[in-house]
N, C-alpha and C positions, 0 to 999 in steps of 0.2 A: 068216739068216746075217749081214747086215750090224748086226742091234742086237750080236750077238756081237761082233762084229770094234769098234763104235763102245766097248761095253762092256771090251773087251782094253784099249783105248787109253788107259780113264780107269784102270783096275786100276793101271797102269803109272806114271802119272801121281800120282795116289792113293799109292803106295808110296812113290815119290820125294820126295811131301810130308812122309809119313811118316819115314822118315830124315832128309830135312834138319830135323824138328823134334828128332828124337831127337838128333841131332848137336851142334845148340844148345843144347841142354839138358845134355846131357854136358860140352861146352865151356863154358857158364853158371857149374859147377860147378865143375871147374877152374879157372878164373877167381878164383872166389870162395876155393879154399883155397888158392891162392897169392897171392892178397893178404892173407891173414889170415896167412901164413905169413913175408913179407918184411917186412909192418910192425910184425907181434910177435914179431918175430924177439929181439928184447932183451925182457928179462926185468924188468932190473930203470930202469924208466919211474916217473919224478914221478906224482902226479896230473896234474897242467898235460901233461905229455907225453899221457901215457893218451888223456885226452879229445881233444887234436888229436888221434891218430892213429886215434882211433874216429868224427873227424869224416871223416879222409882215408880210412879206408876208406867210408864211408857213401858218402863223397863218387867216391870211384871204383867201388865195386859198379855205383850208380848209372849214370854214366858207360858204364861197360862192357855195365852190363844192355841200357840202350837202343842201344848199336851192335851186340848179336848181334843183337837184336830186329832194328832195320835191315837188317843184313845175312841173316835169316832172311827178312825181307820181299822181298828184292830176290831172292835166288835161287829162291823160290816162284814170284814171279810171271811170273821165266825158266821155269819146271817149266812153270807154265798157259801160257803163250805168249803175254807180256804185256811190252811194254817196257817198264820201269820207267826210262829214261835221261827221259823228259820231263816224268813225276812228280816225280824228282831234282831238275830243275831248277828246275821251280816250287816247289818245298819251298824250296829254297837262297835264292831271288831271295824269297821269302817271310820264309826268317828274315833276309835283311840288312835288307829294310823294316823287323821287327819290332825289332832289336839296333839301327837306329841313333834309331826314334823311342822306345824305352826306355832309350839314351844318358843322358838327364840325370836319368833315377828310379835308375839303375844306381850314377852319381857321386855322387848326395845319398846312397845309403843306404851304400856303401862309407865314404865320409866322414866321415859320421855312425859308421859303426861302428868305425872305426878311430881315428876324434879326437873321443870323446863327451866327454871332458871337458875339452877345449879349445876353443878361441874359431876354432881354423882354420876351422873349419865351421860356416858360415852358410847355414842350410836359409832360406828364402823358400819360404811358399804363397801 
């Protein structure tokens, strides 16, 4: 009786996983045609337009894709009974180390691609 009962409890569990993937994936999806639907929402786009806006979509799929992911993370591992608030934090305190010792590779390459053919920008290796 009790493998039943320990067996009910993962069923249960198990399902819950189950939906919340299905749910993100539904909402993945809607995501995705409503950005393709508000940024070509005009018709008639330059070239030069076209391309940013099929960079700003790349650029927010992307974006987007990895905060459902995130957020399908974090309410699983509420499903399994797992705190994710101290994972959270060491992620965060992790990406500030990473954003501020990637600081000055971040400025040369913006600089560099924004003033390539001017003299503002002075890479040193």
């Amino acid at each position: 009786m009790q493998l039943i009962a320990n067996i009910a409890i993962f069923d249960q569990r198990i399902i819950k996983i189950i939906g919340i993937i299905f749910i993100s994936r539904v909402l993945f999806e809607i995501v995705y045609l409503l950005i393709e639907e508000v940024l070509f929402k005009e018709q008639n786009l330059t070239e030069i337009q076209r391309s940013r806006s099929l960079t700003l979509v790349s650029l927010l799929r992307s974006f987007l894709q990895y905060l459902i992911y995130l957020g399908t993370t974090v309410f699983i591992l509420y499903t399994v009974g797992i705190d994710p608030d101290p994972i959270l934090v060491g992620t965060g305190i992790a990406g500030i180390v990473v954003g501020l010792g990637a600081q000055t590779l971040i400025n040369d390459f913006v600089c560099c691609f924004l003033f390539s053919k001017s003299q503002i920008c002075k890479v040193t290796y």
